[in-house]
C-alpha positions, 0 to 999 in steps of 0.5 A, spaced: 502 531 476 507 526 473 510 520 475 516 524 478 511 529 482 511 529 489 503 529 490 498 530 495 492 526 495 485 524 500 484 517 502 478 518 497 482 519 491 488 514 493 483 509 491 481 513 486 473 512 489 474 504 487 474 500 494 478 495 491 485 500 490 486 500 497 482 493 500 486 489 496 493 488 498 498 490 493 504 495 493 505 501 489 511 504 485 512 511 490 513 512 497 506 513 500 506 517 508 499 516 510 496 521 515 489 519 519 484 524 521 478 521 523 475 514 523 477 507 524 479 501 521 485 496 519 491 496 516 495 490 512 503 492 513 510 489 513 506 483 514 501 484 520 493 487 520 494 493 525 487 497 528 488 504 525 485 510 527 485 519 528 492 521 528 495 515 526 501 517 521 502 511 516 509 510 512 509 504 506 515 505 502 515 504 495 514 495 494 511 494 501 505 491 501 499 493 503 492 494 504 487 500 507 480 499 509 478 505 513 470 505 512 466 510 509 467 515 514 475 515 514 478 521 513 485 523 511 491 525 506 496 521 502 503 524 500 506 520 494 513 521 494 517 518 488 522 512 488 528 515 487 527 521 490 533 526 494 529 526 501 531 522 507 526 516 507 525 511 511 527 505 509 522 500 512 514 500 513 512 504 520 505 505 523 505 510 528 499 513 534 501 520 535 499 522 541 503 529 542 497 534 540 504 539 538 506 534 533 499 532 529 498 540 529 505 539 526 504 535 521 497 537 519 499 544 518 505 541 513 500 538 508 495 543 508 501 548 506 503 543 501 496 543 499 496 550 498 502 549 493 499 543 489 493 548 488 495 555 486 501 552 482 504 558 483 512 559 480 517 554 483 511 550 486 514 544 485 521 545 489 516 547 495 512 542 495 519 538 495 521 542 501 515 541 505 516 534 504 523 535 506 519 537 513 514 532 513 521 527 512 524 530 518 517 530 522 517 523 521 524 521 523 523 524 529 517 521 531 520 513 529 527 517 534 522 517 540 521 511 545 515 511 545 514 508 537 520 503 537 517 497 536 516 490 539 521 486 537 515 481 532 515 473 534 518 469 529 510 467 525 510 476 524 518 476 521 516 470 517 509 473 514 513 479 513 518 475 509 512 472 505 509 478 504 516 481 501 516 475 496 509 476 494 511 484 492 517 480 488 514 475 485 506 475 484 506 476 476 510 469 476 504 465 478 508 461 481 505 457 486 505 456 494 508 451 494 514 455 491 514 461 497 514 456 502 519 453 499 523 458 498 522 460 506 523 453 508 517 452 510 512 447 509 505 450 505 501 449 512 507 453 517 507 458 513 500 459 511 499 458 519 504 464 520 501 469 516 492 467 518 495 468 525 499 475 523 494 478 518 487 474 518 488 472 511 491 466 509 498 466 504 495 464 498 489 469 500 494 475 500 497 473 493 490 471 490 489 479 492 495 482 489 494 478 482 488 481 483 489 488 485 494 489 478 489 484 474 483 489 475 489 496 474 490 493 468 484 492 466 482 499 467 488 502 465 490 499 459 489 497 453 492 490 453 488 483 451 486 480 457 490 474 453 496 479 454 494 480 462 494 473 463 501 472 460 503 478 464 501 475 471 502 468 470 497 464 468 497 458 463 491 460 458 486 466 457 480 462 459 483 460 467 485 468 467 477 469 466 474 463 471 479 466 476 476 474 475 470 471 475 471 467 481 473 474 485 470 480 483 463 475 479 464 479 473 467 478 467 476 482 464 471 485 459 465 486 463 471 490 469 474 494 463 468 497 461 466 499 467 471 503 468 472 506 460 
């Protein structure tokens, strides 16, 4: 699959069987319509931690920060769909608890139809992996139309830590530090990482602290680029601080991480 392919993937191989890829918060270059079939657990989005379950259909638009953990006995399917692509998307993160028996058969059998696509590559199998996308589209946008998903208007602590987490996406490879995106909130440090503990159970700076982490250790694994490289990358002053600080986090060393994953 390329970049411009609309791909359909399990949990399992959205993280790319490292927990990591999906635990920390990060956010990802494509749209992503997440469909829970089985299991529990929590979910990181627009800025608030939410419980997630079966028949839960998850929508993070391309550069929303997020972070799954559904545990080990969690099942379900991901379509990535590109940034840029002709389908009608919503334009924010959605959560939704589908309760409608008609409408989880629905969804369900569009990608199992999309799935067979995938797999038999047969003649123009792109353009229907594209129409069927264009149907789980639809779906999604009748189930945010019903009342019973329009959401709660958040207090303004969420709508902060909301905004935090947008800056966050924008800014993270700056190595700008707290200071600055309370600043640029107009906030004080304290307000703001108060706001977002209490809507998400992670401080500010352990939100940012996961997101230059999550890249620092793709990175790694996914390129070839000197760790001295990486660290100017993501904004830190010196190789040896890039080094401490993925020591701190993950008790392994850049070239230790890279060779894992070689």
């Amino acid at each position: 699959m390329t970049a411009n392919t609309i791909e359909l993937l399990t949990l399992a191989q959205l993280s790319q069987g490292q927990d990591w890829r999906v635990h920390l918060c990060h956010d990802r270059p494509a749209n992503i319509l997440i469909w829970i079939t089985r299991g529990q657990g929590l979910l990181q989005l627009d800025g608030q931690r939410r419980g997630l379950g079966a028949h839960n259909a998850v929508f993070i638009p391309a550069g929303a920060l997020f972070a799954l953990d559904l545990g080990r006995q969690g099942i379900g399917q991901a379509v990535v769909i590109p940034e840029g692509s002709d389908l009608r998307l919503p334009q924010m993160p959605r959560h939704l608890r589908i309760r409608d028996v008609q409408a989880q058969t629905e969804l369900t059998g569009l990608i199992e139809a999309a799935q067979r696509e995938q797999q038999t590559k047969r003649p123009l199998f792109h353009d229907a992996l594209e129409a069927q996308a264009a149907l789980m589209s639809v779906w999604l946008r009748r189930q945010i139309l019903q009342d019973e998903h329009i959401p709660n208007r958040p207090n303004a602590g969420a709508r902060l830590s909301a905004r935090f987490c947008r800056l966050v996406s924008e800014r993270y490879r700056s190595g700008a530090p707290m200071s600055h995106y309370a600043e640029t909130l107009e906030v004080t440090p304290t307000h703001l990482s108060r706001a977002v503990k209490s809507a998400t159970g992670r401080t500010a700076a352990d939100i940012l602290t996961e997101r230059v982490l999550h890249e620092a250790r793709h990175l790694l694994g996914s390129t070839q680029h000197p760790a001295q490289d990486i660290a100017r990358h993501l904004g830190f002053g010196s190789a040896a601080y890039f080094t401490r600080f993925i020591q701190q986090h993950t008790g392994s060393t850049p070239s230790r991480l890279r060779a894992a994953t070689a």
